[in-house]
C-alpha positions as CSV (number, residue, x, y, z in Angstrom):
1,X,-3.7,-108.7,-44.3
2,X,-5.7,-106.2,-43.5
3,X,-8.8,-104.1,-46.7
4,X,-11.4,-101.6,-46.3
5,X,-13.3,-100.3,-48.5
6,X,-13.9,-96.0,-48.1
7,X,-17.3,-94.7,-50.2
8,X,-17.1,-90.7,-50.4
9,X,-20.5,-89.5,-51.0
10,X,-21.1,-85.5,-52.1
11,X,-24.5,-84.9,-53.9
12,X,-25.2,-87.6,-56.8
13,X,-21.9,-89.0,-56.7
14,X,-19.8,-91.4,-55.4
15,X,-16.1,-92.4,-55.5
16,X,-15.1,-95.5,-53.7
17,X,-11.7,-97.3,-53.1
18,X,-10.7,-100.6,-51.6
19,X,-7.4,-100.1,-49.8
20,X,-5.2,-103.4,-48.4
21,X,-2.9,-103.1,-46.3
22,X,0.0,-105.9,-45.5
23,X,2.2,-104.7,-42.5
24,X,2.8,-101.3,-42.9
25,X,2.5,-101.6,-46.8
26,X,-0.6,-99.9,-48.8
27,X,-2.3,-100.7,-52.0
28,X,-5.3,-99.8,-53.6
29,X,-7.4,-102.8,-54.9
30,X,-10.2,-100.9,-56.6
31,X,-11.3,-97.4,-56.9
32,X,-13.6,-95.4,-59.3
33,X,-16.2,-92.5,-59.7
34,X,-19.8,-92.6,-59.8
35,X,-22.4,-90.8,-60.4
36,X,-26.3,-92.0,-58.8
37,X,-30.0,-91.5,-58.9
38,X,-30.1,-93.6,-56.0
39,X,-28.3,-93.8,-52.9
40,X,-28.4,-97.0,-51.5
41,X,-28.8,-99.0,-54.7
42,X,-25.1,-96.9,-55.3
43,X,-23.7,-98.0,-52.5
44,X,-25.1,-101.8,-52.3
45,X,-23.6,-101.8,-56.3
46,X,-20.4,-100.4,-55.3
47,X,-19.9,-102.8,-52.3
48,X,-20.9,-106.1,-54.3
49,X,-18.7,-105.1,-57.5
50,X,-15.4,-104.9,-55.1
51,X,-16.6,-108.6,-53.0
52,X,-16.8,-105.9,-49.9
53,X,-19.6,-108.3,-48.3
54,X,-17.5,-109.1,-45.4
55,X,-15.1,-106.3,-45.4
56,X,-15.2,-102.8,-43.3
57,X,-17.0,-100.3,-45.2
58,X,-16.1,-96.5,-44.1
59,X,-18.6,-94.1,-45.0
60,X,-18.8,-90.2,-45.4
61,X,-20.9,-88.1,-43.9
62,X,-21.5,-84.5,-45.5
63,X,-23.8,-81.0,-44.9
64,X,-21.9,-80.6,-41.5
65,X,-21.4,-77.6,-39.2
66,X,-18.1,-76.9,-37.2
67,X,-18.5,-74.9,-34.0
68,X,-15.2,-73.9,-31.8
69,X,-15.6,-73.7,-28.1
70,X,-13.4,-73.5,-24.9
71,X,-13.7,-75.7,-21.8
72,X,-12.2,-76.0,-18.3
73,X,-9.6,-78.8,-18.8
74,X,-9.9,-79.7,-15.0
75,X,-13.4,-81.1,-15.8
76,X,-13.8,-84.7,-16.1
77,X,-15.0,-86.6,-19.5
78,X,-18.4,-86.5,-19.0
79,X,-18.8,-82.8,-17.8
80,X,-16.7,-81.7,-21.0
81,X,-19.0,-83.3,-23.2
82,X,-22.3,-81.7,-21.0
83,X,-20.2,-78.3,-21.1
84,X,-19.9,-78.5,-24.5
85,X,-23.5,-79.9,-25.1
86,X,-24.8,-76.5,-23.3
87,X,-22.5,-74.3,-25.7
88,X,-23.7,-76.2,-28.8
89,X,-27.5,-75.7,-27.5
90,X,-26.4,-72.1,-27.6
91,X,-25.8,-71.9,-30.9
92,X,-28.8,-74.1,-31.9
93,X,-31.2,-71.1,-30.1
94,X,-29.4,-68.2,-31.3
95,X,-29.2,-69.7,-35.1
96,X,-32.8,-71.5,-34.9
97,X,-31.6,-75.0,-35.3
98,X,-33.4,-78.2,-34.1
99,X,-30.8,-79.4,-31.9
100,X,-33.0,-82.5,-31.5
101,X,-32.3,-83.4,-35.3
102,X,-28.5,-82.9,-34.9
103,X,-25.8,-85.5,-33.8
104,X,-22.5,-84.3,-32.9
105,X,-19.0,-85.3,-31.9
106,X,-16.1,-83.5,-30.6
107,X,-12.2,-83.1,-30.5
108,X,-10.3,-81.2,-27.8
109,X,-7.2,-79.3,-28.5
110,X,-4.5,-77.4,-26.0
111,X,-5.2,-73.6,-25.7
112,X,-1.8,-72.0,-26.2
113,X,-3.5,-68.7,-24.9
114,X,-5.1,-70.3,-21.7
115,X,-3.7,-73.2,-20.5
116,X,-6.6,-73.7,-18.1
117,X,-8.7,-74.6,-20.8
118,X,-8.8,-77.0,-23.5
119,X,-10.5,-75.8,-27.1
120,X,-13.0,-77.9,-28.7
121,X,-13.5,-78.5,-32.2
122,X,-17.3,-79.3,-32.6
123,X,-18.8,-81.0,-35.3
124,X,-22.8,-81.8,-36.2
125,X,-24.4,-83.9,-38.3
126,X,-28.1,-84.2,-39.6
127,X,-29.2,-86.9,-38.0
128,X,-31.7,-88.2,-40.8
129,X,-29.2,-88.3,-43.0
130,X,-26.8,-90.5,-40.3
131,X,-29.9,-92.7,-39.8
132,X,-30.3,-93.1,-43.6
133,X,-26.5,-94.4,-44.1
134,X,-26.7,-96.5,-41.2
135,X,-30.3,-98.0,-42.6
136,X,-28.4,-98.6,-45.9
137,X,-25.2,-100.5,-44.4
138,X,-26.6,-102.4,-41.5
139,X,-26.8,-105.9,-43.4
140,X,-22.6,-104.8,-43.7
141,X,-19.6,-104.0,-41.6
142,X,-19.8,-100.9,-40.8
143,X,-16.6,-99.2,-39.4
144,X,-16.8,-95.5,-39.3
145,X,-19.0,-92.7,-40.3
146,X,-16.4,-89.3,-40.8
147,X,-16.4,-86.2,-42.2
148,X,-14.1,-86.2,-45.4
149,X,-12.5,-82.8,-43.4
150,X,-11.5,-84.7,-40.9
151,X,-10.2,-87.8,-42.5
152,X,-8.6,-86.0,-45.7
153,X,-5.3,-86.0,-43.0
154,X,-4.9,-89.3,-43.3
155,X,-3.1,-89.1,-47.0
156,X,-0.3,-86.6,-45.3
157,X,2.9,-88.0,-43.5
158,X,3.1,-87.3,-39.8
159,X,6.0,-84.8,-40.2
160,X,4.3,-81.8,-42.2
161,X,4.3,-79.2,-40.1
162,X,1.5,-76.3,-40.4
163,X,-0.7,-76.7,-43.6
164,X,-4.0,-76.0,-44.9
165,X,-5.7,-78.7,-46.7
166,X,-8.0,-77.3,-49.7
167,X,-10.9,-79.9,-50.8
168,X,-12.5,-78.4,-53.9
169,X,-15.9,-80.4,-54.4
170,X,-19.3,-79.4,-54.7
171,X,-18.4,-76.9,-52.2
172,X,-14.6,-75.9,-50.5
173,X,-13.8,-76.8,-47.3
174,X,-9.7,-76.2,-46.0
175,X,-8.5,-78.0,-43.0
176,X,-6.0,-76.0,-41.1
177,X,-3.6,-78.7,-39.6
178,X,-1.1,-77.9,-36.8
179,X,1.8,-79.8,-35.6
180,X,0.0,-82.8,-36.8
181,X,-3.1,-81.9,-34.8
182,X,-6.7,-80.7,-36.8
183,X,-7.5,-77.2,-35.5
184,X,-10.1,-75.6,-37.8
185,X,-12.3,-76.5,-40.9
186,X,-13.5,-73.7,-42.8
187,X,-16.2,-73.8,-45.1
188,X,-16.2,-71.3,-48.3
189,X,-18.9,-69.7,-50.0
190,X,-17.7,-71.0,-53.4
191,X,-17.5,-74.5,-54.9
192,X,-17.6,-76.2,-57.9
193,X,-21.5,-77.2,-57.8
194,X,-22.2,-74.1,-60.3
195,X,-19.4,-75.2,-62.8
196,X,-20.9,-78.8,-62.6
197,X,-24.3,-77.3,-63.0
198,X,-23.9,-75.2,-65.9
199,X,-21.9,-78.1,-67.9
200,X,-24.9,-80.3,-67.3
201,X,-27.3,-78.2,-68.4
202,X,-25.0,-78.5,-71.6
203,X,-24.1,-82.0,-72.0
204,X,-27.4,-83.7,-70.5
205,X,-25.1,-85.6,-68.3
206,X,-23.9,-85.4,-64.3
207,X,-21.2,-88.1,-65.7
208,X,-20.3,-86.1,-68.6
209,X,-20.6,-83.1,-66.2
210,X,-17.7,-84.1,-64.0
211,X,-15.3,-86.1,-66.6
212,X,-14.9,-82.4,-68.1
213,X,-12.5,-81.6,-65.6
214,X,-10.1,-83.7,-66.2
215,X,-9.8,-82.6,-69.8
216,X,-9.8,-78.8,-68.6
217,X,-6.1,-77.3,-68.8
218,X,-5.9,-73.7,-67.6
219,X,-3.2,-71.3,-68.3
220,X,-1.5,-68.4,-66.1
221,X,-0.4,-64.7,-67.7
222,X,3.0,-66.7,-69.2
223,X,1.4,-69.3,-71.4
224,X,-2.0,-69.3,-73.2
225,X,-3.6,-72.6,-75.1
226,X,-2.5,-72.4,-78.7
227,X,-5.8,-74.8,-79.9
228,X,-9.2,-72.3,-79.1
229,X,-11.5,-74.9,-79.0
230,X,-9.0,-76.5,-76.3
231,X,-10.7,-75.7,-73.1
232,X,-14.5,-74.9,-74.8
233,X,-15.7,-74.4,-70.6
234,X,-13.2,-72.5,-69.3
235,X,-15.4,-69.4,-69.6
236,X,-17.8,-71.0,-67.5
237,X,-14.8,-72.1,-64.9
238,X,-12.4,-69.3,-64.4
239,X,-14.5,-66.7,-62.7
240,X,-15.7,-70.0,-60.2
241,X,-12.2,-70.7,-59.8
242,X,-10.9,-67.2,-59.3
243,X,-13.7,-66.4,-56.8
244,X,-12.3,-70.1,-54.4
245,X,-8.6,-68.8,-55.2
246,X,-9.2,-65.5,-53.7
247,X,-11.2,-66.6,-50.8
248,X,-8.5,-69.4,-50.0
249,X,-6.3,-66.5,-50.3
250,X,-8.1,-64.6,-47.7
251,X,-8.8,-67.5,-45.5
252,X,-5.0,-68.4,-45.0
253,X,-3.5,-65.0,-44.6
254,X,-6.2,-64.8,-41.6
255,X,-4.6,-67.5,-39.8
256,X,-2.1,-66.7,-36.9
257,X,0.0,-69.4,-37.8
258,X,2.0,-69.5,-40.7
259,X,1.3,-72.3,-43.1
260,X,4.0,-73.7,-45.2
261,X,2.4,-75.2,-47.5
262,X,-0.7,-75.4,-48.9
263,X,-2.3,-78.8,-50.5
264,X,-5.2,-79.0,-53.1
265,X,-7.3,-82.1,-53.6
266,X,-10.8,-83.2,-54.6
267,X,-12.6,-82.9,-57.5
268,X,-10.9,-79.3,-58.4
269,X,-7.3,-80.8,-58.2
270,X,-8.0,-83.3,-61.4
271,X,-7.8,-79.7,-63.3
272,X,-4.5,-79.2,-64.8
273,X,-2.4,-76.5,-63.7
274,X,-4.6,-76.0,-60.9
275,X,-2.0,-76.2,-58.2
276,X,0.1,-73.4,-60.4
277,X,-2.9,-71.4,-60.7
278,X,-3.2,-71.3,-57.3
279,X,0.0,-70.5,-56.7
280,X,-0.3,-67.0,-57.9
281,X,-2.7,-66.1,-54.9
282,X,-0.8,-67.9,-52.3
283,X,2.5,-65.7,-53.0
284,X,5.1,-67.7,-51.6
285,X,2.9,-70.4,-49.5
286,X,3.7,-73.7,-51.6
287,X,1.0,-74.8,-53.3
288,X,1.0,-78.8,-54.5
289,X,-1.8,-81.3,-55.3
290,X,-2.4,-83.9,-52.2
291,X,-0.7,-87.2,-53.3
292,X,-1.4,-90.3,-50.9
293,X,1.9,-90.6,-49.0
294,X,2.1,-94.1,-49.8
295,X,1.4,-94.1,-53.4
296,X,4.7,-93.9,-55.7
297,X,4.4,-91.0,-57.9
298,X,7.0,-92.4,-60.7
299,X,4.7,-95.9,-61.2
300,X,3.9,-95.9,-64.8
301,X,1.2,-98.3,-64.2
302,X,-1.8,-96.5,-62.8
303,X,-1.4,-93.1,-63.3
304,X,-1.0,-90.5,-59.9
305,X,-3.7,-88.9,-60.8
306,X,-6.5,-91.2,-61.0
307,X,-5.6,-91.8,-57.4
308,X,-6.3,-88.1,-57.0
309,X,-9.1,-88.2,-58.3
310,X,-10.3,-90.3,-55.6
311,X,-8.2,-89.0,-52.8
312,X,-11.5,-88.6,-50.2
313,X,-12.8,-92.4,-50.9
314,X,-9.1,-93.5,-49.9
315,X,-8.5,-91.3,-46.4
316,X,-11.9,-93.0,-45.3
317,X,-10.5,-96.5,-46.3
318,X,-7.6,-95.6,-44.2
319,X,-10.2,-94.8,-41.4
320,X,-10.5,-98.6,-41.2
321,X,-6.7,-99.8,-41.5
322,X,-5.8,-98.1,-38.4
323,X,-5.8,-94.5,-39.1
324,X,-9.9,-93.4,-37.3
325,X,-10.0,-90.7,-34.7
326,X,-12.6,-92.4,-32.9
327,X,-13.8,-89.1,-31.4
328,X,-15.1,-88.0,-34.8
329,X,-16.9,-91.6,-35.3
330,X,-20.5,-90.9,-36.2
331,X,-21.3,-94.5,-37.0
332,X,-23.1,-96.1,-33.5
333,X,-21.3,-99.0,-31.4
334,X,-18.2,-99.4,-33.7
335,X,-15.6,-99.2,-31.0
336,X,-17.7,-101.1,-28.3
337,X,-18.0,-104.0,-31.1
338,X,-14.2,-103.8,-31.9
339,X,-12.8,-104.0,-28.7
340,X,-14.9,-107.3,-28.4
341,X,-14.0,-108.8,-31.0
342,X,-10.3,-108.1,-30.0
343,X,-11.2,-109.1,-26.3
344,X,-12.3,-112.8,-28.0
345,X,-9.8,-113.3,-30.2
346,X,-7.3,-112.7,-27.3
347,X,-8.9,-115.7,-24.9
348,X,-9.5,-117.8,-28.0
349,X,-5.6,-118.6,-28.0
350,X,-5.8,-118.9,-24.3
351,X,-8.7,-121.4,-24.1
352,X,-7.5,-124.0,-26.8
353,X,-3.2,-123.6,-25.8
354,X,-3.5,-123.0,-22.0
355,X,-6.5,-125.4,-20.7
356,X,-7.3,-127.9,-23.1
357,X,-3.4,-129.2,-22.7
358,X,-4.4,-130.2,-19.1
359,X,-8.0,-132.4,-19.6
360,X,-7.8,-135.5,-21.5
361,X,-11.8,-134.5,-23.2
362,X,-12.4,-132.1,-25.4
363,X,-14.4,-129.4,-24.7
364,X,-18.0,-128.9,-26.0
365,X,-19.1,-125.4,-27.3
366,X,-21.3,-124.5,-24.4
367,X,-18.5,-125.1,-22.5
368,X,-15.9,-122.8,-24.3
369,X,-18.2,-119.9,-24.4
370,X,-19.1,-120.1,-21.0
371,X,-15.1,-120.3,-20.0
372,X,-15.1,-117.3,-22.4
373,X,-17.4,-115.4,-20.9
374,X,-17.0,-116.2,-16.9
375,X,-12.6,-114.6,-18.3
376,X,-14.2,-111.5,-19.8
377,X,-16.7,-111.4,-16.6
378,X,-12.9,-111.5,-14.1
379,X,-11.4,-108.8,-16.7
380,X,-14.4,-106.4,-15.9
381,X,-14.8,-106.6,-12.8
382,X,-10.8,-106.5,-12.3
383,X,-10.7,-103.0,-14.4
384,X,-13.6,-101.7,-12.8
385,X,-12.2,-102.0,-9.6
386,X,-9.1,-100.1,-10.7
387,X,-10.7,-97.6,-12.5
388,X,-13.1,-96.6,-9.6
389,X,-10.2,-96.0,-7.1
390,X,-8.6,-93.8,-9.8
391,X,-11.6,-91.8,-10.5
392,X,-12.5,-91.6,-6.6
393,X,-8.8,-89.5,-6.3
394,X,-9.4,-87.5,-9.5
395,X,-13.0,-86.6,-8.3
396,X,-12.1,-85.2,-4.9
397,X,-8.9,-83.3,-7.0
398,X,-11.6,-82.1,-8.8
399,X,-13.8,-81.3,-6.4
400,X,-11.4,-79.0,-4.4
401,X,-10.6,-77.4,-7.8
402,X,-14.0,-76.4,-8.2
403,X,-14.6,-74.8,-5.0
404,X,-11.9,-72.7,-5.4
405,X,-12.8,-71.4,-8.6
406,X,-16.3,-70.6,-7.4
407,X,-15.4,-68.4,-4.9
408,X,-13.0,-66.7,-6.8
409,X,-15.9,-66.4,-9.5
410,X,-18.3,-65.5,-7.1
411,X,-15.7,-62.6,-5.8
412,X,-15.7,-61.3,-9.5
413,X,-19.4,-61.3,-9.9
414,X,-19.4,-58.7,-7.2
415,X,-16.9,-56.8,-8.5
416,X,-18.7,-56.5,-12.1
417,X,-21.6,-55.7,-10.6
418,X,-20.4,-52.5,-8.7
419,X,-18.8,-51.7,-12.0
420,X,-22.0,-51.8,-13.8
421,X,-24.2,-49.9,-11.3
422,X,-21.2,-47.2,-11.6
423,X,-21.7,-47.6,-15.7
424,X,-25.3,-47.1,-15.8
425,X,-25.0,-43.5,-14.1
426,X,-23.4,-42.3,-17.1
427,X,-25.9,-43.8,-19.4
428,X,-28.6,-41.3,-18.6
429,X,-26.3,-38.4,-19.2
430,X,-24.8,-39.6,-22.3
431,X,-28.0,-40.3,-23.4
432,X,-29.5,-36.3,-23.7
433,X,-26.3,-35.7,-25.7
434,X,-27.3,-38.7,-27.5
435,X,-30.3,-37.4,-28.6
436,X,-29.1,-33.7,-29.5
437,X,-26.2,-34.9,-31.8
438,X,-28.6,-36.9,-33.8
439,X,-31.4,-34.7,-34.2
440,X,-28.6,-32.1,-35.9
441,X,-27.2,-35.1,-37.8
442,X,-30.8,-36.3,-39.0
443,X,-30.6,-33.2,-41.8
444,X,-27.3,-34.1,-43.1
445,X,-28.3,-37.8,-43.8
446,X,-31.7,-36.6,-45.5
447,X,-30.0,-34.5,-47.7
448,X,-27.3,-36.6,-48.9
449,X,-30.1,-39.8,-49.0
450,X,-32.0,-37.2,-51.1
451,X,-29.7,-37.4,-53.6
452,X,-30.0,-40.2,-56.5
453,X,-25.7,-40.7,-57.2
454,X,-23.3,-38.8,-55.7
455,X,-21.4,-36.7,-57.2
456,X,-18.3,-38.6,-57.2
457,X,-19.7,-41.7,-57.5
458,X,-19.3,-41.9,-61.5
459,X,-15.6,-40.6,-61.6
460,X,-15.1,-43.5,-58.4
461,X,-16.0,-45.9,-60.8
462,X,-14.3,-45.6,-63.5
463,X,-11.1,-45.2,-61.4
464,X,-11.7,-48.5,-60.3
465,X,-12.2,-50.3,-63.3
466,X,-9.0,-48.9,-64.4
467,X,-7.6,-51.3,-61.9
468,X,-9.5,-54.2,-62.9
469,X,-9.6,-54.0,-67.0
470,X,-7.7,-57.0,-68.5
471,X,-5.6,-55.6,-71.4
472,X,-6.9,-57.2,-74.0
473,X,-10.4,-56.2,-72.8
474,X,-12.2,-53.0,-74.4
475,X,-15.2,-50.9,-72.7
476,X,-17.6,-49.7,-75.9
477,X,-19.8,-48.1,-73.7
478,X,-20.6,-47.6,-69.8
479,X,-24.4,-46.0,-69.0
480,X,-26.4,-44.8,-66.4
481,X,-29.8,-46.0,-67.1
482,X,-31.3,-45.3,-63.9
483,X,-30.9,-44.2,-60.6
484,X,-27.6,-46.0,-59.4
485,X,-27.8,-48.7,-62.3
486,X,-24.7,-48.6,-64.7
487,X,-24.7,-50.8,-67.5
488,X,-21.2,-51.8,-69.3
489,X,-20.6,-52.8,-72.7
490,X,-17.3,-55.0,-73.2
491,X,-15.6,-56.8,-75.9
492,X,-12.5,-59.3,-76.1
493,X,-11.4,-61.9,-78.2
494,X,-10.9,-64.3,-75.1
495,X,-13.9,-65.5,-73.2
496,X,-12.2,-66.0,-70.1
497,X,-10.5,-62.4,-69.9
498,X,-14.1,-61.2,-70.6
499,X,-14.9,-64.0,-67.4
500,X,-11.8,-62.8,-65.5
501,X,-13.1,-59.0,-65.8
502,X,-16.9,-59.6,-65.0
503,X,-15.4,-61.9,-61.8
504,X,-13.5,-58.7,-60.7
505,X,-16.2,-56.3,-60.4
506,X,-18.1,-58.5,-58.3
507,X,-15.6,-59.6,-55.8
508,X,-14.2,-56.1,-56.0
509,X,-17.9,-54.7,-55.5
510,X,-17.1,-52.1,-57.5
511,X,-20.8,-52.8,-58.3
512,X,-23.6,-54.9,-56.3
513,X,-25.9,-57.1,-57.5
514,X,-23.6,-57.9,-61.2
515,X,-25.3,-59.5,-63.9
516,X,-23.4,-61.0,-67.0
517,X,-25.0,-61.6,-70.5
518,X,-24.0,-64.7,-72.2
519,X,-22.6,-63.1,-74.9
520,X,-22.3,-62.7,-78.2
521,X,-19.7,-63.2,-81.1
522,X,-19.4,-61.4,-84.2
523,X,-16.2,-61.8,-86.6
524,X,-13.6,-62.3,-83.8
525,X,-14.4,-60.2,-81.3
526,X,-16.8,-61.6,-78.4
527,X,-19.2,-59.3,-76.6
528,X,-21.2,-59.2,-73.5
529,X,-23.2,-56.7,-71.2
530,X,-22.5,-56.4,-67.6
531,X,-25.0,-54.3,-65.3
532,X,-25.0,-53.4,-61.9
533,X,-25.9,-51.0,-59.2
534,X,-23.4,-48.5,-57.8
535,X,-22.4,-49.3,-53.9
């Protein structure tokens, strides 16, 4: 019997579950969410109120960046990861990073459009905040460190085929998944960290902040809530929610591969309907809320979707039963430690059942772990042997590889080079011509700059919001104030079609730089003011 205990951190909360695991049987001992003020008081609470003193603890890690690169898959181990450092250091130059304060780890994937090379999911950590977690859990057993992107696949059966994991937190991440294999992690520009702002600006309370999900029920075209003061937020939520639905949209129509189905978890999939609401954007992509595979979804005695609601603390867990990439590890000398341990637990058996039979004394503990250790000391020496021979053969494969594909490198360097010296001859004569045709196009652009809106500009718009108008929203009035400023004057007796509409002409960009009033109520209409700058 087998527990671990997975803590999922994001911002000031926490949600932590203690998952056992008997044979290839899972239950979840204890599990809750959180909120803090303080991190490690948090986490030293949460470990002594589920007696997780001497039981792994599996950690997440968030505020991470993914990079993609390809590498020569003919290069050994430690020239992959010295490849891939030199990409990374790249990136750090280019994007002004301190690669110095970074830690990273990596996966490599097969290239299905160049078998030569492998491709290399890349992830980075800040290292201050890795040092901080592993400050705060050292007097513990500490198993793994993880992205919650990478260890959300652990709740999924191995048999799924191509699907797209959607974490709705304090900010949206999808995992594309691949024949069982992690591929891409993309990280959206909307979350729910506005929602859960706004609501605790409201109710004075982060706790009371994120308990108002669960209570929020949102409704497609077909059916509307019957009881107004139902869902009193939703005109805070449904133009957040609309924005993450149509970038998820976007995200997984981009993909070359088709996904089949399309799984919703985190914080966002404790809000009812969500998974139908999503629906409507992926067309006919399923769309279902991310149930742990092992958890029976007809029990009547803890309901599903508490468990969902702590869905990231329970992958981590799972990082500890069995279920860790330990390529993505961030925590420092876990596997070095485990295989140990497993190494001494093997010649334990051996020292007591195989020697001791044949001496009449018992041995004394000096003894035993010097017989230990002189065992290990054989089993070394005995692989190292092995391994060296093997890596000798591979080295001198490699070797010859290598020279090859310098000279045919070196061949094409030559080759570009004649090209370019032909290239640059034209550059001087395409140049003059150049300069002609934009001297005759620089009075063109100054007369049309010269002009304040275009001509076409107010018939453009309201063309477009044609398109966009709920029905059971009304325009009262649409102005020009000033230079390209339009302000718009709507009512509605539903916030959230008032919400849906405002949401529309910002992703739509029918107008930059949108601004909504709070609005207003009078009798039972509600009004609000929407202003904006034509494109």
């Amino acid at each position: 019997m087998l527990s671990c205990l997975g803590i999922y951190i994001d911002k000031n909360l926490i949600k932590y579950a203690k998952v056992k695991r008997v044979k290839d049987s899972y239950t979840v001992e204890a599990y809750n969410v959180e909120t803090f003020e303080n991190l490690r008081e948090a986490i030293v609470k949460v470990i002594k109120e589920t007696n997780s003193e001497r039981v792994p603890v599996s950690v997440s890690i968030s505020n991470e960046l993914y990079n993609y690169f390809d590498v020569f898959s003919a290069l050994e181990k430690k020239d992959i990861t010295k490849s891939l450092d030199i990409e990374f250091e790249m990136v750090c130059n280019e994007k002004k990073y301190d690669k110095e304060s970074i830690e990273s780890r990596y996966i490599l994937m097969d290239n299905m459009e160049d078998p030569d090379k492998y491709k290399s999911l890349y992830v980075s950590v800040n290292k201050k905040e890795l040092d901080e977690l592993i400050n705060i859990l050292s007097n513990y057993k500490l198993h793994s460190i993880s992205t919650v992107s990478t260890s959300i696949t652990n709740l999924i059966p191995d048999d799924e085929g191509n699907i797209a994991i959607v974490n709705i937190e304090n900010e949206t991440k999808i995992t594309k998944v691949i024949d069982g294999q992690i591929t891409r992690v993309d990280v959206l520009n909307s979350g729910l960290e506005e929602i859960v702002g706004k609501i605790n600006k409201i109710e004075m309370s982060w706790k009371k902040a994120y308990d108002v999900f669960k209570n929020i029920t949102i409704y497609n075209n077909e059916a509307q809530s019957i009881d107004e003061n139902e869902n009193e937020y939703l005109d805070i939520v449904m133009p957040v929610l609309y924005k993450i639905a149509s970038e998820v949209q976007k995200k997984v129509n981009s993909y070359k591969e088709k996904i089949s189905k399309v799984y919703i978890t985190g914080l966002g999939a404790t809000i009812n309907n969500i998974d139908l609401y999503m629906q409507e954007f992926l067309n006919k992509t399923r769309c279902e809320i991310l149930k742990p595979f092992f958890i029976d979804p007809t029990s009547i005695r803890v309901p599903v979707k508490e468990y969902i609601e702590v869905n990231s603390a329970i992958a981590l867990a799972l990082d500890g039963l069995g279920f860790l990439n330990t390529d993505l590890n961030f925590a420092p000398y876990s596997r070095f430690e485990n295989n140990i341990d497993s190494l001494a637990n093997s010649t334990e058996d051996f020292d007591i059942k195989n020697w001791k039979d044949g001496f009449n004394e018992a041995y004394s503990i000096y003894e035993k772990v010097l017989l230990r250790a002189i065992i290990i000391m054989i089993l070394i020496i005995f692989g190292f042997s092995i391994t060296s021979k093997i890596l000798s053969e591979k080295i001198n494969k490699q070797m010859a590889l290598a020279t090859d594909k310098y000279q045919e490198t070196s061949s094409q360097i030559e080759d570009i080079n004649t090209k370019i010296s032909k290239i640059q001859s034209y550059v001087d004569t395409y140049s003059s011509i150049v300069s002609s045709v934009d001297s005759l196009s620089d009075v063109t652009i100054t007369n049309r700059n010269n002009r304040v809106v275009p001509k076409d500009a107010i018939p453009n718009l309201l063309n477009e919001l044609m398109f966009v108008i709920p029905q059971q929203v009304q325009i009262t009035s649409i102005k020009n104030t000033e230079n390209k400023h339009i302000v718009i004057e709507a009512v509605s007796e539903k916030y959230e079609q008032l919400g849906y509409f405002s949401s529309a002409i910002e992703v739509g960009e029918i107008l930059k730089n949108v601004q909504t009033s709070s609005g207003s109520k009078t009798d039972s209409l509600v009004q609000i003011t929407i202003e904006g700058d034509l494109p």
